[in-house]
N, C-alpha and C positions, 0 to 999 in steps of 0.2 A: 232265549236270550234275556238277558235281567237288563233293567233298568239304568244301570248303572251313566251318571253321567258322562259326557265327554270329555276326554281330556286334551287340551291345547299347550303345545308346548310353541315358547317363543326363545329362539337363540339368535345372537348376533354379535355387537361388538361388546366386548367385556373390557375394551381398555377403557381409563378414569378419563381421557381426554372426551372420547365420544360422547359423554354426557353433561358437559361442562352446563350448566346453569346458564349463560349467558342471552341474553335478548337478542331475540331476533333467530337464538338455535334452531334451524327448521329440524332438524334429525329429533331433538329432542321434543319438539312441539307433534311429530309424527309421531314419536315412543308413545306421548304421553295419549294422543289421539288414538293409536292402538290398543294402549290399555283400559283407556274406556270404554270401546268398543266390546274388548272382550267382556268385563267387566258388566256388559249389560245381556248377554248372553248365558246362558243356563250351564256353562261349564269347567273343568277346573283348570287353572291356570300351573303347569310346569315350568321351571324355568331350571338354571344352574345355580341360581342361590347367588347368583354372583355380581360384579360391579358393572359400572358404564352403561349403557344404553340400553343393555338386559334389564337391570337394577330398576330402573327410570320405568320401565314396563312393568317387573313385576313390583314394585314399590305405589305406583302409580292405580294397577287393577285391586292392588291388595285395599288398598286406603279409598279407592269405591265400591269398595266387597265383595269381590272377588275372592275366591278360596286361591289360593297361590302354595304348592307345593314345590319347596327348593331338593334339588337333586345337588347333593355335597358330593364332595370329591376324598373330603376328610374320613378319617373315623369315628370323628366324634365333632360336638361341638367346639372344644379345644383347637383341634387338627383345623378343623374349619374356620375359626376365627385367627388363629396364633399362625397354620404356617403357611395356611394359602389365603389368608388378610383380607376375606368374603364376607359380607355384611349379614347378619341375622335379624334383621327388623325387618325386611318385607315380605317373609311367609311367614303363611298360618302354622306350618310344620316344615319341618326337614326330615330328609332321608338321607342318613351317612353313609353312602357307598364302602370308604375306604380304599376305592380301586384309581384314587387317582385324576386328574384330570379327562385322559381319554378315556379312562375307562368310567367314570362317570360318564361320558358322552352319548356311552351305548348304553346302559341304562335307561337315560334321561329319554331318549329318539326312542328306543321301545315300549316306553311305558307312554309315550305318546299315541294319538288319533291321528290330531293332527298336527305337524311341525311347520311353525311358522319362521322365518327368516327375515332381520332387519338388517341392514348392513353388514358387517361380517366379515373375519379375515379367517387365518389358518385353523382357529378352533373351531369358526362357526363351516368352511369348508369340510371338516372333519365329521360336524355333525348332519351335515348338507351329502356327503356321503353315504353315512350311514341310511340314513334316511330315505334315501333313492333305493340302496339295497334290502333294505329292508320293506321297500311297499307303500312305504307312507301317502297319505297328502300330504303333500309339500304347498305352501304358502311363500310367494316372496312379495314382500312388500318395496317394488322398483319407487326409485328416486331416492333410494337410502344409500346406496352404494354398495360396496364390497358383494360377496358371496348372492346379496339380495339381488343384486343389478346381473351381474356375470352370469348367475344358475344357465340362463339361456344357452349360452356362450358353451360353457362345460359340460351342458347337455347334447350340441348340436358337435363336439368335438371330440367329447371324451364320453358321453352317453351309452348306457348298454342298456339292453333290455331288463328291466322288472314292471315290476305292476305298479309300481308308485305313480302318481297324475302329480303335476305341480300347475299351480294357479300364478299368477303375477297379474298387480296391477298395484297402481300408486295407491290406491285409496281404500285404509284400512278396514270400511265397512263392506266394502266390495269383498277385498280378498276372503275374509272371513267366511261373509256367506257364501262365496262360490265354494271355499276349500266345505263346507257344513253342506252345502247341498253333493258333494263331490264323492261324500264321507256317506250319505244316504243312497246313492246310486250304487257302491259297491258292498250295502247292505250294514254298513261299520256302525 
C-alpha cells in the first residue's frame, strides 16, 4: 500500500442563496468551521469546483492550505467558467471531466475516501447515492439540512445493502475523525 494521502470530498448545497454572506449565517459559519477542520488534517480536499456552500468549504480550506482539487463538469476551463458559470479561484487544480454535471458526480464520489455531506438537495442526493453504492464513508454533517439531515431517513427507507458506513453528527471535528478512524478500521 503507498503512502498516498487521503482524499476528502465535501458535496452539498451548490445554490448561490446557500452561501449568502450575511451575519448571523449559521450554515455558512458551519461551511467555514468544516473547512478548517479539514484544513488542519493531513488530507486532500475534493469538491465540485462549484458555487454556494460547497464554495464556502472549499474556498474557505483552500485559503488555510488545504490542497483543494475541483472535479469540473466542463471540458475545459472555458466550458467550466462560460457555460456552467463555476468559480476557479478556490482550487489548487482542476480536473475537466467533460461528462457533465452527473457524470462529474461519479467521478468526484470515486475518487473520494471519504464523502462528506453538508446540506444538500437533488445533486448532493445524487451524489449521496452514489456514494452508499459505491462503499464509501459517508460523513453528514446534521443541523445543515437537506440530504445532510434526511441520509437517516433514506437510509432507514430506501437503504440496501453495501459496505458503505455513514457517520453523522453536528460537529464538524467529530464527524471527521469518526468518518478518518472509520476509513482506518476497514483498512482505507
Amino acid at each position: 500500500m503507498t503512502d498516498m494521502r487521503i482524499k476528502v470530498g465535501v458535496m452539498g448545497s451548490a445554490a448561490s442563496e446557500s452561501a449568502r454572506l450575511e451575519t448571523g449565517n449559521t450554515l455558512v459559519a458551519r461551511a467555514e468551521r468544516l473547512a478548517q477542520v479539514i484544513a488542519t488534517k493531513d488530507v486532500v480536499l475534493l469538491t465540485g469546483a462549484t458555487t454556494g456552500i460547497v464554495y464556502v468549504v472549499g474556498k474557505t480550506a483552500h485559503d488555510a492550505g488545504a490542497f483543494h482539487i475541483g472535479i469540473s463538469p466542463g471540458s475545459n476551463e472555458s466550458e467550466h467558467s462560460e457555460l456552467y458559470k463555476l468559480p476557479v479561484d478556490a482550487c489548487d487544480a482542476l480536473i475537466y471531466t467533460g461528462f457533465g454535471l452527473k457524470g462529474r458526480n461519479v467521478v468526484l464520489v470515486r475518487s473520494c475516501d471519504i464523502v462528506l455531506f453538508i446540506a444538500g438537495a437533488m445533486g448532493s442526493l445524487n451524489e449521496f447515492t452514489i456514494a452508499h453504492d459505491e462503499g464509501k464513508i459517508i460523513g453528514c454533517l446534521t443541523g445543515t439540512g437537506g440530504v445532510a439531515d434526511e441520509s437517516e431517513y433514506l437510509l432507514q427507507h430506501f437503504g440496501k445493502r453495501t459496505t458503505a458506513r455513514v457517520f453523522h453528527s453536528d460537529d464538524p471535528e467529530t464527524l471527521i475523525n469518526d468518518c478518518l478512524s472509520g476509513l482506518k478500521t476497514i483498512g482505507g
